[in-house]
C-alpha positions in Angstrom: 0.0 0.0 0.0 3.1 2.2 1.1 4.7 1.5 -2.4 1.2 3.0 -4.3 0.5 5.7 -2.9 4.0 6.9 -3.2 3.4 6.0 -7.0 0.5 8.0 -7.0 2.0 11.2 -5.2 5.7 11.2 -6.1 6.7 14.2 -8.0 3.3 15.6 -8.2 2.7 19.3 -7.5 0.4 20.8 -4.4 -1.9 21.5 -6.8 -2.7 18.3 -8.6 -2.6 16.9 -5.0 -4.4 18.7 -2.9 -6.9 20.7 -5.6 -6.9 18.0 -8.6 -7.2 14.8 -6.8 -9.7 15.9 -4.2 -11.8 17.0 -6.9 -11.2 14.0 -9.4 -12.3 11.5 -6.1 -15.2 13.3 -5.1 -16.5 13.8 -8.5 -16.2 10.0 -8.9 -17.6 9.1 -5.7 -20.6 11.2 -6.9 -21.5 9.4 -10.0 -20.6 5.9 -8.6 -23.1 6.4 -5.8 -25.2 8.0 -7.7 -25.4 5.1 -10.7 -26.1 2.5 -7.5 -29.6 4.6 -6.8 -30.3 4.2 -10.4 -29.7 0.7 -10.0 -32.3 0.4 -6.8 -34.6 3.1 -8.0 -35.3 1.2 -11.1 -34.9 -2.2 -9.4 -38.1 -4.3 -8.8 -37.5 -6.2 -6.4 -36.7 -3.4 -3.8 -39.5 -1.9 -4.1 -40.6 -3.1 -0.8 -38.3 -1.0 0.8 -39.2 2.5 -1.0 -40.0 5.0 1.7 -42.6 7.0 -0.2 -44.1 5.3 -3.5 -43.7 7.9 -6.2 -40.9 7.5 -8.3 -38.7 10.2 -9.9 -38.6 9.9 -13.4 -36.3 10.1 -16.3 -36.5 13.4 -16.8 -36.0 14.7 -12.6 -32.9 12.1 -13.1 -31.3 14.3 -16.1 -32.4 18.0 -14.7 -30.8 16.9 -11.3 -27.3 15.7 -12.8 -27.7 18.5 -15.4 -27.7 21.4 -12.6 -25.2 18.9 -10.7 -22.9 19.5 -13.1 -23.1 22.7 -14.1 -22.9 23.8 -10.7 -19.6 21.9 -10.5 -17.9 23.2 -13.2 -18.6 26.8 -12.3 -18.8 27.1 -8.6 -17.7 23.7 -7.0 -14.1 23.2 -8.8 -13.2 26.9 -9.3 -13.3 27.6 -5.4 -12.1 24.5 -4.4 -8.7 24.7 -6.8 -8.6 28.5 -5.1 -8.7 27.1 -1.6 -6.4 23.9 -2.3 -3.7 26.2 -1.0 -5.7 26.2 3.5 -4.6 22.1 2.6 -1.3 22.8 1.9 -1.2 25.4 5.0 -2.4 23.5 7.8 -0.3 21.0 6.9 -2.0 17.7 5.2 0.6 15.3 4.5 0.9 13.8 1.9 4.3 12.0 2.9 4.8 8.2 3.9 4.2 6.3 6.1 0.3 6.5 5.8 -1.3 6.5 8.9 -2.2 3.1 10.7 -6.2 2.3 10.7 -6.9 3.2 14.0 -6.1 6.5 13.7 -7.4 6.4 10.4 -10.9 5.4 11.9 -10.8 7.3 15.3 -10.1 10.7 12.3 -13.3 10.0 10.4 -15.2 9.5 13.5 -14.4 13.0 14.6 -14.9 14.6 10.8 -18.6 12.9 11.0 -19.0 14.7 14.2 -18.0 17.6 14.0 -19.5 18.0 10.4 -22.6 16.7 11.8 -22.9 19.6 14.2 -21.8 22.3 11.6 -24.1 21.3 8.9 -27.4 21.2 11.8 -27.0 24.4 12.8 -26.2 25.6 8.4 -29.0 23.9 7.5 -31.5 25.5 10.4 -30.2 28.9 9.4 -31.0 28.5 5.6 -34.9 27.5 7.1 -35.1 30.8 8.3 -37.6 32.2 5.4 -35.4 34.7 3.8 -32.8 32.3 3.1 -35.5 29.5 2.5 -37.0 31.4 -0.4 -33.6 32.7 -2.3 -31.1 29.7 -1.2 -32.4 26.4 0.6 -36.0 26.3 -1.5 -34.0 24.5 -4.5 -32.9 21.5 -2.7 -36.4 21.1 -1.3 -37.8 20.8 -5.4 -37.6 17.3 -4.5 -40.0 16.2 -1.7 -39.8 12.8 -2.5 -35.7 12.3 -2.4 -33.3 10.2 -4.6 -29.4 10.1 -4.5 -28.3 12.3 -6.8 -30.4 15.2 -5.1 -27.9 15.2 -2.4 -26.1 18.0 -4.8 -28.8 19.5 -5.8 -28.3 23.0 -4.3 -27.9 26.5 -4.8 -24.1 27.1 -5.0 -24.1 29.4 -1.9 -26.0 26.3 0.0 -23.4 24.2 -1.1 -20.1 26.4 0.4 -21.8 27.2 3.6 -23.3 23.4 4.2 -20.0 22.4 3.0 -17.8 24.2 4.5 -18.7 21.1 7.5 -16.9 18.8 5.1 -13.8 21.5 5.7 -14.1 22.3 8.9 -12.7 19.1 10.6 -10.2 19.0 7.8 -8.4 21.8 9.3 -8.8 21.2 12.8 -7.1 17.1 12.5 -5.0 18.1 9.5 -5.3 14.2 8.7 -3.1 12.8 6.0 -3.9 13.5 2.5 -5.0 9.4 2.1 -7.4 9.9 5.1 -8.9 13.7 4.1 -9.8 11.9 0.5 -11.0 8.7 2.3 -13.0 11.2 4.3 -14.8 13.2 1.2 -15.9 9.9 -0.2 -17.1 9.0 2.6 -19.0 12.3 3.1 -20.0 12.0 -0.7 -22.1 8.9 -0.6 -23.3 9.4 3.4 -25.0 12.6 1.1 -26.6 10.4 -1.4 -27.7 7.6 0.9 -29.6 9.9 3.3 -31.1 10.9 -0.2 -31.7 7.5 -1.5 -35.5 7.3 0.0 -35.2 3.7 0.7 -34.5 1.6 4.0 -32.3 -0.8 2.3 -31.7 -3.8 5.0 -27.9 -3.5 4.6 -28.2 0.4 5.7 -25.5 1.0 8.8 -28.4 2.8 10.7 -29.8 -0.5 11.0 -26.9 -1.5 12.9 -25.9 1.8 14.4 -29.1 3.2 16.4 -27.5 7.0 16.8 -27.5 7.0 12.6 -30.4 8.7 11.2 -30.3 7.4 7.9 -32.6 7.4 5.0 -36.1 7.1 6.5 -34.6 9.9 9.3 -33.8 12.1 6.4 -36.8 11.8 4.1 -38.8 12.7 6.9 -37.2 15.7 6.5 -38.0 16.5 2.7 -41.6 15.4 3.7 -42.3 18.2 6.4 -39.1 20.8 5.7 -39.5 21.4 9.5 -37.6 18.4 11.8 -34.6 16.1 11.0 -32.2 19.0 10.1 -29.1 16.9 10.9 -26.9 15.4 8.2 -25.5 11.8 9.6 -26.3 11.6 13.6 -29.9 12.1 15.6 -28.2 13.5 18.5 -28.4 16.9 17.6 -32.0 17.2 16.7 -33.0 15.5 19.9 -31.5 17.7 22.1 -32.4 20.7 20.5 -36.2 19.8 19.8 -36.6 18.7 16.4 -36.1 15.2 16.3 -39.3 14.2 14.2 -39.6 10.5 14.9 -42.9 9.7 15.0 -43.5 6.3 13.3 -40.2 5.9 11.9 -38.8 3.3 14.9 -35.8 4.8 15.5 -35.8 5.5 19.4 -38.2 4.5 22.2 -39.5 7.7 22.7 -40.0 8.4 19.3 -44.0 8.5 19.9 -43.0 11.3 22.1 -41.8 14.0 19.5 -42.5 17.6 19.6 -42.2 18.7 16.4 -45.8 19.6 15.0 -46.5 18.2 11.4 -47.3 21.7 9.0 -50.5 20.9 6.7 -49.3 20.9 2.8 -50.5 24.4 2.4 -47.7 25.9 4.9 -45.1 23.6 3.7 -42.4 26.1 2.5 -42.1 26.2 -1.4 -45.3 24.4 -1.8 -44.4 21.3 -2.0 -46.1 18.3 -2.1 -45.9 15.8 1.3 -47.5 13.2 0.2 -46.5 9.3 0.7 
């Protein structure tokens, strides 16, 4: 392992390494996760696991990847090849040896946190209604969720929201093999929170303080609950944990968050199942 990453990285600039590469992964990670919801959307026999039954067609499929895309290529890439050089001065190593996978696992543990915690409190700010109705109103098009809708965002939603995925970044400074382990992982945690299935391999099955997929589209449903990213912990204690029904906690039947009728949803959208 040593031997190819030193392959991969010898006599490559701070550019292609910490701009480039980041850039290359996560754009790969995008459309690998995003083919697999393809692959469950349009297979048959998981339909029994489909949280809501409609089912986004051909054409939601191509406008999502299309603004994807285009949002990428003129927002997402140009400011993250400016910022490469914050890598570069915190001092992400990119030097051997790599780092052992304890530390390695202990690192992304504390980047899910502490993401998890930035991105609550982001995403509660852009459900204030000023920000609702010029920023955060585009993600919610989609009331019924699917992967590649994790992206879909207005470009300033998608610095400040993702400036979480930087945040812990700078703080560890983990090695350049961890901080691109890290943005994959981030990547496709997006799109399976998006995926609006319960797929019986999902870790939150496993995991009981993961949210998951049923956690999340319980958030496109009623725009007003469920505001965290990975984790439930920060929408219980602060109140909007919207459980009801979805199994996740004993005291779920307990929630406090009040379901909005379809005619104060924000944007209009449609809630139903």
């Amino acid at each position: 392992m040593e031997h190819l990453w030193q392959s991969l990285v010898a006599g490559r600039s701070s550019f292609v390494l910490y701009a480039l590469l980041p850039t290359i992964v996560v754009t790969i990670a995008y459309v690998l996760g995003s083919a697999l919801c393809f692959y469950v959307e349009r297979g048959a026999s998981l339909a029994k696991y489909k949280l809501q039954r409609k089912k986004q067609e051909a054409s939601a499929w191509r406008r999502c990847l299309k603004h994807v895309f285009f949002h990428k290529l003129t927002s997402e890439i140009p400011l993250t090849f400016a910022a490469y050089p914050v890598f570069v001065w915190v001092g992400v190593s990119h030097e051997p040896p790599l780092p052992g996978a304890l530390v390695v696992l202990l690192t992304l543990a504390g980047c899910f946190v502490i993401e998890d915690v930035w991105h609550y409190f982001a995403h509660r700010t852009i459900h204030t209604p000023w920000a609702y109705k010029k920023i955060h109103h585009i993600h919610h098009r989609y009331t019924t969720p699917f992967g590649p809708a994790a992206n879909y965002a207005h470009p300033v939603e998608t610095i400040f929201t993702g400036f979480g995925t930087v945040l812990p970044v700078i703080l560890f400074r983990p090695h350049l093999s961890t901080m691109l382990i890290w943005i994959v992982l981030r990547q496709w945690q997006a799109i399976s929170v998006h995926v609006g299935y319960e797929l019986p391999w999902r870790p939150s099955r496993f995991l009981p303080f993961l949210g998951g997929a049923r956690f999340h589209d319980r958030h496109h449903e009623r725009f007003n609950s469920n505001y965290a990213p990975t984790f439930v912990w920060m929408d219980r204690l602060l109140g909007t944990a919207d459980e009801d029904g979805l199994g996740l906690s004993p005291a779920s039947t307990k929630r406090a968050v009040a379901r909005p009728s379809s005619s104060a949803t924000p944007g209009g959208g449609s809630t139903t199942r």
